[in-house]
C-alpha positions as CSV (number, residue, x, y, z in Angstrom):
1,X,0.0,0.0,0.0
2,X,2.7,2.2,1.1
3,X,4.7,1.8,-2.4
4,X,1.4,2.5,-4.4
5,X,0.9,6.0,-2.3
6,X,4.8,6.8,-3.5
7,X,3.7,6.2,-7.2
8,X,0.3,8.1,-7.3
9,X,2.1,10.9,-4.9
10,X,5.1,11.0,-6.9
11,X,3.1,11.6,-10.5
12,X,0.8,13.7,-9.0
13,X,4.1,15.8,-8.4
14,X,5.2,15.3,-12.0
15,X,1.9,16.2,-13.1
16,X,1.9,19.5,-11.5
17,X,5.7,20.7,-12.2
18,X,4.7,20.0,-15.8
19,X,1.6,22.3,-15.5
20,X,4.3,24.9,-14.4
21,X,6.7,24.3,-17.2
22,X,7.2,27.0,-20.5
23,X,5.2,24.3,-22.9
24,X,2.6,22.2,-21.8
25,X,1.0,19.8,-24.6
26,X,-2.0,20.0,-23.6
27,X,-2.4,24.2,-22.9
28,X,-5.4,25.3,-24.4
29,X,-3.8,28.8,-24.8
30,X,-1.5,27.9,-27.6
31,X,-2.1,29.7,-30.5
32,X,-2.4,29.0,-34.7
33,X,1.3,28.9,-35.9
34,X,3.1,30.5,-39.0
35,X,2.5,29.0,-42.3
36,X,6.3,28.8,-43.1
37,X,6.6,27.6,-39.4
38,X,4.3,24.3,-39.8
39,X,5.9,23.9,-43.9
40,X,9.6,23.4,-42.0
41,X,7.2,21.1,-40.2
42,X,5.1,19.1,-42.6
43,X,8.7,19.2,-44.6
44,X,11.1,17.2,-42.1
45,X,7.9,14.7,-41.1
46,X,7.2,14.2,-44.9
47,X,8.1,10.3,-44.4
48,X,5.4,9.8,-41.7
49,X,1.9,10.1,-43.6
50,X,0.2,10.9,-40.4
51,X,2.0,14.4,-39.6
52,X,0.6,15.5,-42.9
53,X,-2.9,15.1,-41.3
54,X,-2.3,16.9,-38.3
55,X,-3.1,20.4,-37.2
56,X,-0.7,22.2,-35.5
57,X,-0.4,25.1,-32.5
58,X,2.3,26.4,-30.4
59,X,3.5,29.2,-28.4
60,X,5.8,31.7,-29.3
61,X,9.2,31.6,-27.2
62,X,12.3,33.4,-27.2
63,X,15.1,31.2,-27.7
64,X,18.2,33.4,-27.7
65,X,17.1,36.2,-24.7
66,X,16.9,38.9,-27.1
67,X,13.9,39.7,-25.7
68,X,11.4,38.8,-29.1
69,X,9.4,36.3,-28.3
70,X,9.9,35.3,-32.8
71,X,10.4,31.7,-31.7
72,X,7.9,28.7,-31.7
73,X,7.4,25.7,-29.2
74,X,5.2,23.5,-31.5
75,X,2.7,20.4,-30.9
76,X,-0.5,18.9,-32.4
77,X,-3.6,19.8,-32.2
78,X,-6.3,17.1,-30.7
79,X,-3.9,14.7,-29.5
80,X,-3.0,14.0,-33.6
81,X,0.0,11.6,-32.9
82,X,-0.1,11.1,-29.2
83,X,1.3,8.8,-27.0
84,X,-0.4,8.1,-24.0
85,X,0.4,11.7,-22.0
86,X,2.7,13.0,-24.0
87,X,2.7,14.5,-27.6
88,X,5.1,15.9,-30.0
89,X,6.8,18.8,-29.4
90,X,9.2,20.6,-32.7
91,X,10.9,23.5,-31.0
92,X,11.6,26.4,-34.1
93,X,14.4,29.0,-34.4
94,X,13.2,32.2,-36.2
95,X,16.2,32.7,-38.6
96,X,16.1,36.0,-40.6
97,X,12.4,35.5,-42.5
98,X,12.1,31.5,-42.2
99,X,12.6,29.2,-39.9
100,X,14.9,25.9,-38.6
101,X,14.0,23.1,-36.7
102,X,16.2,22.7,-33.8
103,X,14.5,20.1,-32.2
104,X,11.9,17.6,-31.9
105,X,11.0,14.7,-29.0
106,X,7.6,13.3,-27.8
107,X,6.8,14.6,-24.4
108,X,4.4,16.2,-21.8
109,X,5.9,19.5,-21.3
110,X,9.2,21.6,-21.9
111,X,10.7,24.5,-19.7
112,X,13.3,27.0,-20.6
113,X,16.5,27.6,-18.9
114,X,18.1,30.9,-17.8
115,X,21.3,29.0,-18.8
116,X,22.2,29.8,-22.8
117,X,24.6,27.0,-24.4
118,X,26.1,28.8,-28.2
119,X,23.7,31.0,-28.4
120,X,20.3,29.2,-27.5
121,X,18.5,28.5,-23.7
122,X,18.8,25.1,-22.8
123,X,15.9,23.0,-22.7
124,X,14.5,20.8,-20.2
125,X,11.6,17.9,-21.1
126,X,9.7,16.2,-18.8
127,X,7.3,13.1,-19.2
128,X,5.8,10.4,-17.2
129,X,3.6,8.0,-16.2
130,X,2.1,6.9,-13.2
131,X,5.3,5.3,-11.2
132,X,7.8,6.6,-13.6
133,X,9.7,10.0,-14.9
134,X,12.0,10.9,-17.5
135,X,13.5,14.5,-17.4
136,X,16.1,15.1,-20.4
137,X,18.0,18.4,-21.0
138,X,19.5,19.3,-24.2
139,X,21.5,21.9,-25.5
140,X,22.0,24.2,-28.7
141,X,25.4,22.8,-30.7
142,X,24.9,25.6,-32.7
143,X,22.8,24.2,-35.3
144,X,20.7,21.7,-33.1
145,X,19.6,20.6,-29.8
146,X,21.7,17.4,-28.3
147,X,21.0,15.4,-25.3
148,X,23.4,16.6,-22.7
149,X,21.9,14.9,-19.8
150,X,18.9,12.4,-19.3
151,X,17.5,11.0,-16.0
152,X,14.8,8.2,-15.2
153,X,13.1,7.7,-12.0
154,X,11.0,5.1,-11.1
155,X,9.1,5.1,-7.8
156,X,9.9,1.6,-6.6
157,X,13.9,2.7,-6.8
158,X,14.2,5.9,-4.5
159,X,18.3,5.6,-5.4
160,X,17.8,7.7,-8.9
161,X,16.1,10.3,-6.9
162,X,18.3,10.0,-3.8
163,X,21.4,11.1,-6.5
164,X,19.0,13.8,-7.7
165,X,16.5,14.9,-5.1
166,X,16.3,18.6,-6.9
167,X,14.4,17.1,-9.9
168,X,13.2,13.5,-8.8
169,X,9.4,14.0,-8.7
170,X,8.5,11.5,-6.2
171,X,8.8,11.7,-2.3
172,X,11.6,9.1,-1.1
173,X,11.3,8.0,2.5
C-alpha cells in the first residue's frame, strides 16, 4: 500500500511541475502557428503520412534572450500523434524571415532555462507516467539541440532520486 501512495504521490508531483513548465501539450492557450513555421514542419515529417494530417499550435518563445518572443514551441492539435500523456513537441528557431528546426522529441511539457549553451536557452523535457519520470536536458550545438543529460526515476527505486532529489518528482522515504 505504502509503495502505491509513493507512485500516485510522486506523479501527482510530476503532473503539477509539468503544468508549471514554459510548454505544456496540452495548454489550451496555444495559439495557430506561421504558415512557413508548420511547412519546416510538414517538410522534415514528410516520411510519416500521419503528420501531414495533423493540425498544429504552439507558443511563441524566445530562444536566444533577445527579448522577441519570434520563436515557436510546436505540438498537435487534438492529441494528432499522441502517445499516452505526452505529444510531440518541434521546438523552431526564427532565422532571418524563415525558420529551422532545432528540435523535436515526444513529451508532456518543456521548460526554458536561464542557462544559454552557443547562443540558444537550454531546454529541459519532462514526461511520465504513473510510477515513472524521464527528465532530459539538451543543449543548442549551434545548429541543433543534443542530449546533454537524461535521468529516469522510477518510484519503486528511491536511489535515482536519492542522487538527484532537486528534480526527482517523487517523495523518497
Amino acid at each position: 500500500m505504502k509503495k502505491s501512495l509513493l507512485i500516485i504521490a510522486g506523479y501527482a508531483l510530476f503532473s503539477a511541475a509539468a503544468v508549471a513548465m514554459d510548454f505544456y501539450v496540452e495548454d489550451n492557450t496555444l495559439v495557430p502557428i506561421p504558415s512557413d513555421a508548420e511547412a519546416k514542419i510538414r517538410q522534415t515529417e514528410s516520411n510519416f503520412k500521419e503528420a501531414q494530417k495533423c493540425k498544429f499550435a504552439g507558443k511563441p518563445v524566445d530562444l536566444d534572450g533577445d527579448g522577441r518572443a519570434e520563436d515557436f514551441i510546436v505540438t498537435t492539435r487534438g492529441t494528432c500523434l499522441w502517445a499516452a500523456a505526452a505529444g510531440p513537441i518541434w521546438v523552431l528557431k526564427k532565422t532571418g524571415t524563415s525558420y529551422s528546426l532545432v528540435l523535436a522529441f515526444t513529451s508532456s511539457s518543456l521548460e526554458l532555462s536561464k542557462r544559454a549553451t552557443n547562443g540558444l536557452r537550454d531546454i529541459t523535457i519532462s514526461r511520465g507516467s504513473a510510477g515513472y519520470a524521464e527528465v532530459v536536458v539538451w543543449s543548442y550545438d549551434g545548429k541543433q539541440y543534443q542530449k546533454t543529460a537524461s535521468h529516469f526515476f522510477d518510484a519503486t527505486n528511491p536511489d535515482a532520486c536519492k542522487a538527484n532529489p532537486d528534480i526527482c518528482p517523487f517523495a523518497v522515504d
